[in-house]
N, C-alpha and C positions, 0 to 999 in steps of 0.2 A: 722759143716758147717756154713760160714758165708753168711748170707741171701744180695742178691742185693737187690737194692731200688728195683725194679720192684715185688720180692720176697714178700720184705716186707712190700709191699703196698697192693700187692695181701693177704697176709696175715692178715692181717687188713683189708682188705676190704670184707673178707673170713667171718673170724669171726665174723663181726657184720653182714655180711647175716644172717651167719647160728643163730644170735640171729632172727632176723628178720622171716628166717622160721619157729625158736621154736615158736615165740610168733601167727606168720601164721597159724601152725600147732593146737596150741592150739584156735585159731582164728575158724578153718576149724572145729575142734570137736564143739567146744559149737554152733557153727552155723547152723553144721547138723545133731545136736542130738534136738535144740530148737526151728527147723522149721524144716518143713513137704518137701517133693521134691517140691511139685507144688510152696510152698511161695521164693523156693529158686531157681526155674526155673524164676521167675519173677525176682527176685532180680540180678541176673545173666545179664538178658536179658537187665535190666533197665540200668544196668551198661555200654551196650555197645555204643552209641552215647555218653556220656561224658568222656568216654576214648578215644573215636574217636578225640574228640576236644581237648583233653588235650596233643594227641601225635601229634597230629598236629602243634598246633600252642605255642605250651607252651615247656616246658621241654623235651617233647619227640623228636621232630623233631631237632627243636633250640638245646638243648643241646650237642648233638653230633658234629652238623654242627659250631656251635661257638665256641670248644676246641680250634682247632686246629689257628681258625682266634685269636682268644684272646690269644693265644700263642703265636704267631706273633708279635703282639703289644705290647704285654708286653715285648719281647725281645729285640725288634728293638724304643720301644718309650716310656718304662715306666709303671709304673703300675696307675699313674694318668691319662695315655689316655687309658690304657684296664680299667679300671673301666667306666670313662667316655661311651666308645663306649655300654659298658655291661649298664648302665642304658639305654639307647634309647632306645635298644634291649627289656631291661623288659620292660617300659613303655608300646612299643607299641606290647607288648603279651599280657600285661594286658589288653587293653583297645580292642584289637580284641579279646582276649578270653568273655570278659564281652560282648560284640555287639552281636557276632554269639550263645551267653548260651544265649541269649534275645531271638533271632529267632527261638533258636532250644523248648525253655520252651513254645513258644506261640504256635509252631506245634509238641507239645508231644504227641499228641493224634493218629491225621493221622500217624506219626513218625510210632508207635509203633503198630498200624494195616497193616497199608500197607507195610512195610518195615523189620523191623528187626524178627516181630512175628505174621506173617501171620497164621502160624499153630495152635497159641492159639486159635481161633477161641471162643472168651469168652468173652463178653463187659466188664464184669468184672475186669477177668486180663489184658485187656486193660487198663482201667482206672486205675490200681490198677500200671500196669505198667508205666503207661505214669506221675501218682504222682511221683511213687518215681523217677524217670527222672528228675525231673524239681529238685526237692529236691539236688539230686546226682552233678549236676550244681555248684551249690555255692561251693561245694569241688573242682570243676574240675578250677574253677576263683582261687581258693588258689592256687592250684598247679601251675598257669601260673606264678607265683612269685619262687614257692619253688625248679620249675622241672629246671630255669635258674640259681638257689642258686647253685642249685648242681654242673653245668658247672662252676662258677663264679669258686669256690674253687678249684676242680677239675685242673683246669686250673693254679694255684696257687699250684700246686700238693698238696693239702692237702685234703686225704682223707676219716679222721675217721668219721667230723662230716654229710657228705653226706652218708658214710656208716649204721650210726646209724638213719640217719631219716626214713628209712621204718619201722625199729623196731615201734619207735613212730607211726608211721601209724597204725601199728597191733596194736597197744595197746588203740589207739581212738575205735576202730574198737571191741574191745575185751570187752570195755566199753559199747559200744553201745548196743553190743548181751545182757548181765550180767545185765548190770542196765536199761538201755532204752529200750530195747525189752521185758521188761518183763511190762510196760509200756505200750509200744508202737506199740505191734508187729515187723513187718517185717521193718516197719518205722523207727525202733528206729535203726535197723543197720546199717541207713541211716544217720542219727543225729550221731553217731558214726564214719561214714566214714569221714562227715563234722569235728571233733572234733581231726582225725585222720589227717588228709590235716592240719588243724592248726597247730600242735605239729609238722607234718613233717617239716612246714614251720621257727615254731621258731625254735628249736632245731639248725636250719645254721645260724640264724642270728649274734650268737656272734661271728661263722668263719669269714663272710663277715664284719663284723667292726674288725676285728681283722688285717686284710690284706688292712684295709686303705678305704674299701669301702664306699661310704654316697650316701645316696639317692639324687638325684636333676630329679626335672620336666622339663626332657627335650625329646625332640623327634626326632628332626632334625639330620640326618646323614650324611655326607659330602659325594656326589657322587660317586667319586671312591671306597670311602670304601664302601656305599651302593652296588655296582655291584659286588665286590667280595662277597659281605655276601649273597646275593640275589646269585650270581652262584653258590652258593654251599647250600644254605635256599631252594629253589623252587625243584630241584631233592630233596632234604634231604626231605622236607612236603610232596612229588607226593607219593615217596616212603615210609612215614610213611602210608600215605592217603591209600594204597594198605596192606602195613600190619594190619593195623588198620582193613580194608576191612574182610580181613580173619574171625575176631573177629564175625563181624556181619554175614557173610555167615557161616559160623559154626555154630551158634545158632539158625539165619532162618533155615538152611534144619535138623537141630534137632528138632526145636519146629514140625513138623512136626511125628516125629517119638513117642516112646512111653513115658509117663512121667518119668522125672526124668534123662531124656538123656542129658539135658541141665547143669544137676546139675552135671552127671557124668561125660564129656568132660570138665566144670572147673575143678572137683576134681580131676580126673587125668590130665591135664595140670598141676596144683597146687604142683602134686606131682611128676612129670617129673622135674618140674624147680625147687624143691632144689638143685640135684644136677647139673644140668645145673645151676645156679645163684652162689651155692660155689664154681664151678670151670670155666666153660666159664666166666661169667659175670664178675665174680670177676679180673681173668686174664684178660680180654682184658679195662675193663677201668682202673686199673691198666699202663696198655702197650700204652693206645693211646695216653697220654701227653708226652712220652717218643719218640712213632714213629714219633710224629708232631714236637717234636722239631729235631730228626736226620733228617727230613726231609728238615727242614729247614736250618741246614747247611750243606745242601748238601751230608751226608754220607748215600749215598744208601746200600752199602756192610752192612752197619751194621743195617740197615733196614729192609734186606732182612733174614739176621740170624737170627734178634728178633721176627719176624715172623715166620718162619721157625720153629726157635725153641717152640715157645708156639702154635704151631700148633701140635707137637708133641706130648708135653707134653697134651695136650687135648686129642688126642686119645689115647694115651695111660692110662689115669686116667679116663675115659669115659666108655671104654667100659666093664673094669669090677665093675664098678659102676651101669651100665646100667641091668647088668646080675645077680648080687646079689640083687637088688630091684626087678626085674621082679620076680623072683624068691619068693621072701618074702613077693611082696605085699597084696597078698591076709587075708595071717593073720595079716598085721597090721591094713589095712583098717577094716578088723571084729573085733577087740578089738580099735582101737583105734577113727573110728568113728562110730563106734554100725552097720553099716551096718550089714543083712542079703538078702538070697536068692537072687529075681531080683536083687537089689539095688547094695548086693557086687558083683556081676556078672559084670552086667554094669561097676561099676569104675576099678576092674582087669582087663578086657579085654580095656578098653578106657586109663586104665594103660601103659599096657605093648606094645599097638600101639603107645603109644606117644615116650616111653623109646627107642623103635629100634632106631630113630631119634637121641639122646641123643647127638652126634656124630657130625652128620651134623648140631643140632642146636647152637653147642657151636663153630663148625667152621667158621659159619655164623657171631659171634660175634664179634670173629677175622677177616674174612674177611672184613665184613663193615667197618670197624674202620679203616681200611688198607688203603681203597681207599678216606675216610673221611681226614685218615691222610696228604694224598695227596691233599687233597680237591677239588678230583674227583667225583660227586656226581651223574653223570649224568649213571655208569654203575650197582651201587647198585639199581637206580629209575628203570632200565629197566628190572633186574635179578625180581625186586618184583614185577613187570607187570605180566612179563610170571609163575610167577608162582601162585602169585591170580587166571589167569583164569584155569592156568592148577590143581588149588586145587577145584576151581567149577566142573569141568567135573569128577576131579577123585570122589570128596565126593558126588556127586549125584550117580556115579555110584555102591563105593562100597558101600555108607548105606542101600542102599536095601537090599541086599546078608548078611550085618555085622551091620546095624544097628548102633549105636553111636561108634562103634569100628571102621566101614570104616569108616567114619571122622576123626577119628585119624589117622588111618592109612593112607588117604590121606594128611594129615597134614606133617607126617616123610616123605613120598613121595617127596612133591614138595619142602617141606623146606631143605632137605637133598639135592635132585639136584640143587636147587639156589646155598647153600655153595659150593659145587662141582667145579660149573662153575664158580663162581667167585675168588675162588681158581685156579681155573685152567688157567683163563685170569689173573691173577696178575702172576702167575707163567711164561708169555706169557714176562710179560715187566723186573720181576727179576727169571732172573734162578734160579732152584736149591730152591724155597721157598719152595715146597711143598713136599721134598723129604720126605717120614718120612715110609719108607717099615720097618724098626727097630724096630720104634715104635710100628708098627702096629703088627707087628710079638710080641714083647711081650704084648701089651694090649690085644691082642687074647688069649694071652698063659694063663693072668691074669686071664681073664672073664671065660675061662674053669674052671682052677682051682679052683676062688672064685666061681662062679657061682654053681660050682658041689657040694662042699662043703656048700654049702648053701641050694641044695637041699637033700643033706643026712641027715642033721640035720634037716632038717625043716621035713621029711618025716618018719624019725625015732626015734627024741630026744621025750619020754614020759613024758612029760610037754605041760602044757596050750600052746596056740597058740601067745601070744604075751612073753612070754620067749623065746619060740622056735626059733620067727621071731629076736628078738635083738638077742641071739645068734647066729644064724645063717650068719645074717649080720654082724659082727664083725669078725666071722670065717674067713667067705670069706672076707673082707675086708683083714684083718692081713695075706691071705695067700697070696692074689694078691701084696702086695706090695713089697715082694720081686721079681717078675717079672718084676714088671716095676722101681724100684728101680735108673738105671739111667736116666732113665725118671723123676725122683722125683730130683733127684741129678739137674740136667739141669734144670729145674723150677727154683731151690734155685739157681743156677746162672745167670739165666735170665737176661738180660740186662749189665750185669757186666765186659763184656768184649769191 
């Protein structure tokens, strides 16, 4: 089968995730076999205000919201005026991410009692958490350079060397644990994540001189193009600003509950999103240089197929993904990151809540991108309103009863209906995008079959628990894929027609 571009970007851009989660994965082991839960509830917690700022105003927001405009420009004016526009833009990410890491380093203290870790109740891991915060900063001013690299090329459609910079992140990171932790304690992971945001950062720089790019100090934006950047910048930041939100409301109403809960909703997030990252993530940025430019000349029909189609193709490769990992996780997590009793309890059960999800959050990746493409920004900012508060009410309610597991499970909740609805309103303006009953009828058919097969080996194959678990997962993997098989065939077509 001959792969389409969109195939074989996804495919490339597939690959060096899933280097990225090995090097994760191996990142997640030495991290929590070499600190304790409590060192790693703090490190966790410390993390979430410079990721707040980083999705904000940097790469996370900006990125997405800029593809589509720098597609544009570069069609209709050149790639000396999409570069030009793309410097203003870094400049002045640079220079507000560095301003608000000032304000946020000088109130790390209050920050981190009153706010995101009320439940520690511990002057200690206050302080201990409000250090490594201010430290965590200097990485998050790197990334407001590195998180706009990604767009720059991206938009350029060239996507290996954006693909391979999280690799490099894990590997600053993997450094940090190995040589500076042993050092430095819990700090040194910190000097690592710094070390990591670097490498993410070089690693694009030869793409971006490759493609013509050169720095110049400049700032000024010419008004019209400012109002269209800013109509689709301010919903695209409202609405990072609300997911971002979750981050921090998830680990408040954890630091609350028993230790180690904070560590167990990362580690199963962690391990939710391998395959959400090799297969949503990878597919829809892939897809969205592609819908932004059909959109611009005007071919909706074919818009609404490439959508259509990789909406498909996600559920159907999702949900028996979803059901052979729930299945298996327990014996990898106890061999592969030494968990016992409490501890591997907690990440199975904060596991397999996030996994139900798997589905809605990959369609959600597609969806956003959809309305991005469009450079509709204002119904994604409101979908991720209603559903922040509606993740507040459900995760207070179920962690009492479920403990670090209702958080998860209000997580698949609200983020599952957000995709829904906003699938459902684009379905409103192009018919026929969300049909996918086919699909869904073999990825069921899949997730039985590999899932089942997953649990008879796992339950009866008389070997150690981490042969069992890679057997088992391959089992089911190699049987599901005959079921969804035209489903795989349509992916490898993807955008080619």
């Amino acid at each position: 089968m001959k792969l389409s571009h969109i195939a074989r970007s996804t495919l490339i851009i597939a690959c060096f995730f899933a280097l990225d989660k090995g090097l994760g994965l191996l990142r997640a082991r030495f991290f929590n076999t070499q600190f304790g839960a409590a060192q790693r509830d703090i490190f966790f917690v410390s993390n979430n205000i410079p990721d707040f700022l980083s999705a904000l105003i940097s790469g996370g927001a900006l990125g997405m919201a800029l593809i589509p405009i720098l597609t544009e420009v570069l069609d209709k004016e050149g790639r000396q005026a999409a570069w030009a526009l793309f410097n203003r833009i870094l400049n002045l990410a640079f220079l507000a991410t560095a301003a608000i890491a000032a304000v946020i380093a000088v109130l790390a203290g209050p920050i981190v009692q009153y706010l995101i870790a009320p439940g520690f109740n511990d002057p200690a891991k206050w302080a201990l958490t409000a250090h490594l915060m201010r430290l965590d900063l200097i990485a998050i001013i790197i990334f407001s350079i590195s998180g706009l690299a990604m767009a720059g090329l991206q938009t350029n459609q060239h996507f290996i060397l954006p693909a391979m910079a999280p690799a490099f992140y894990n590997l600053g990171q993997i450094i940090g644990i190995k040589f500076l932790g042993v050092r430095f304690g819990i700090e040194g992971m910190v000097y690592g994540v710094i070390l990591g945001a670097a490498l993410h950062l070089a690693i694009q720089l030869p793409g971006l001189v490759y493609y013509g790019w050169r720095w110049a100090p400049r700032l000024l934006i010419q008004w019209p193009r400012a109002v269209q950047i800013l109509s689709v910048l301010v919903p695209r930041v409202v609405n990072m600003f609300f997911i971002q939100s979750y981050f921090i409301l998830r680990d408040r109403i954890a630091s609350y509950l028993e230790t180690g809960s904070v560590s167990a909703l990362n580690n199963g997030w962690f391990i939710m999103q391998v395959p959400e990252t090799l297969i949503g993530t990878a597919i829809a940025i892939a897809l969205l240089p592609t819908l932004a430019d059909l959109l611009a000349r005007g071919e909706r029909e074919a818009f609404r197929a490439n959508v259509n189609q990789a909406l498909r193709c996600l559920l159907a490769l999702t949900l028996p993904a979803a059901a052979v990992l729930a299945i298996t996780i327990r014996p990898l997590a106890q061999a592969f990151f030494g968990f016992e009793g409490r501890e591997l309890e907690l990440v199975v059960w904060t596991t397999r809540a996030f996994l139900l999800g798997l589905v809605g959050q990959t369609w959600l990746e597609v969806g956003v991108r959809s309305y991005y493409a469009q450079q509709i920004a204002w119904v994604p900012m409101l979908a991720a309103f209603v559903q922040i508060g509606a993740f507040w009410v459900s995760a207070q309610l179920l962690s009492g009863p479920l403990g670090a597991a209702g958080i998860a499970l209000a997580d698949t909740l609200t983020f599952s209906a957000q995709a829904f609805v906003l699938i459902w309103l684009l379905a409103l303006r192009f018919r026929g995008i969300a049909d996918a009953w086919s699909s869904l009828l073999r990825g069921g058919l899949a997730a039985l079959v590999g899932g089942g097969a997953a649990y008879i080996l796992i339950s009866f194959l008389p070997v150690s628990p981490l042969p069992a678990a890679v057997l088992a997962s391959a089992c089911g993997v190699g049987l599901a894929i005959p079921c969804i098989w035209p489903d795989i065939r349509m992916l490898v077509r993807l955008g080619a027609e």
